[in-house]
C-alpha positions as CSV (number, residue, x, y, z in Angstrom):
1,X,16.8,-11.3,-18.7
2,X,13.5,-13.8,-17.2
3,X,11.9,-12.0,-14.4
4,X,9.2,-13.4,-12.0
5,X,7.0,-11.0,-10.3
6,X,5.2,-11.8,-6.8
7,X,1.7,-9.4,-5.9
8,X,1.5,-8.8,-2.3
9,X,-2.0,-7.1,-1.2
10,X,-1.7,-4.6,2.0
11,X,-4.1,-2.1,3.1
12,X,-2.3,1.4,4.4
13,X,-4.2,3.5,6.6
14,X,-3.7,7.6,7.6
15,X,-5.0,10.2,10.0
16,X,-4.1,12.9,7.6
17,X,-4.6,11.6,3.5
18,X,-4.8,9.4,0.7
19,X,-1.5,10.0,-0.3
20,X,-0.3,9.5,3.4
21,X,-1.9,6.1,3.7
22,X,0.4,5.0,0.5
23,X,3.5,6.1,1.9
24,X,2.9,4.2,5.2
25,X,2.0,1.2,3.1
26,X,4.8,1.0,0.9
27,X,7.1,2.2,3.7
28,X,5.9,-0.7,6.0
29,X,6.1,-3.2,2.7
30,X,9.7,-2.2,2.2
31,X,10.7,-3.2,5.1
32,X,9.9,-6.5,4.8
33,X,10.3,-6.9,0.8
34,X,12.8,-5.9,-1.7
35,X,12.8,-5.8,-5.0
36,X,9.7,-3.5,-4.9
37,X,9.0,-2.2,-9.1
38,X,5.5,-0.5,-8.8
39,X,2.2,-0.3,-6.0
40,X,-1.2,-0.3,-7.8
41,X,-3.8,1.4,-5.7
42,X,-7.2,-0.8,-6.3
43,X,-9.6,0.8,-3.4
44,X,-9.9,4.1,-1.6
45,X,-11.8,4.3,1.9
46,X,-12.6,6.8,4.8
47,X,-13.5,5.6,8.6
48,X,-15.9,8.0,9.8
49,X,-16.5,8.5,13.3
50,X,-18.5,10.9,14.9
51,X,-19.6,12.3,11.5
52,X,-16.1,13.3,10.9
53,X,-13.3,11.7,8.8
54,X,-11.3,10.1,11.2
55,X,-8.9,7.7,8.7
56,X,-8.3,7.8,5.2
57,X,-7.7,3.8,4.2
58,X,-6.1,2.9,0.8
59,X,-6.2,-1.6,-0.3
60,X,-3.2,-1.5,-3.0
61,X,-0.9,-4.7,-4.3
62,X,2.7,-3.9,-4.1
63,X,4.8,-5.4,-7.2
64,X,8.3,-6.9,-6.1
65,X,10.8,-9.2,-8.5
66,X,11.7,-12.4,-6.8
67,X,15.0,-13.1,-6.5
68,X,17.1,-15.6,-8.0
């Protein structure tokens, strides 16, 4: 079976984690895209303000299969 894969780059962003910031990513991408195979994180980043750590930020491509 021929597959084509689409990358789609988003950036998903948390009060509380890393691992936060991926789920609202890839819960906000899968609203809009289906066919979703795989995310691959490519950048980690905390806003700091105040000198505390006010968002954690994560830039990942989300994998999806287009459809015939």
């Amino acid at each position: 079976m021929e597959r084509v894969a689409r990358v789609s780059e988003i950036i998903g962003a948390s009060t509380i984690s890393f691992d936060d910031a991926i789920r609202v990513g890839f819960e906000r991408a899968s609203k809009t895209l289906r066919g979703i195979t795989g995310l691959r994180v490519l950048e980690q980043r905390v806003a700091v303000e105040n000198d505390t750590l006010s968002e954690y930020r994560v830039r990942m491509e989300v994998i999806f299969v287009l459809e015939a």
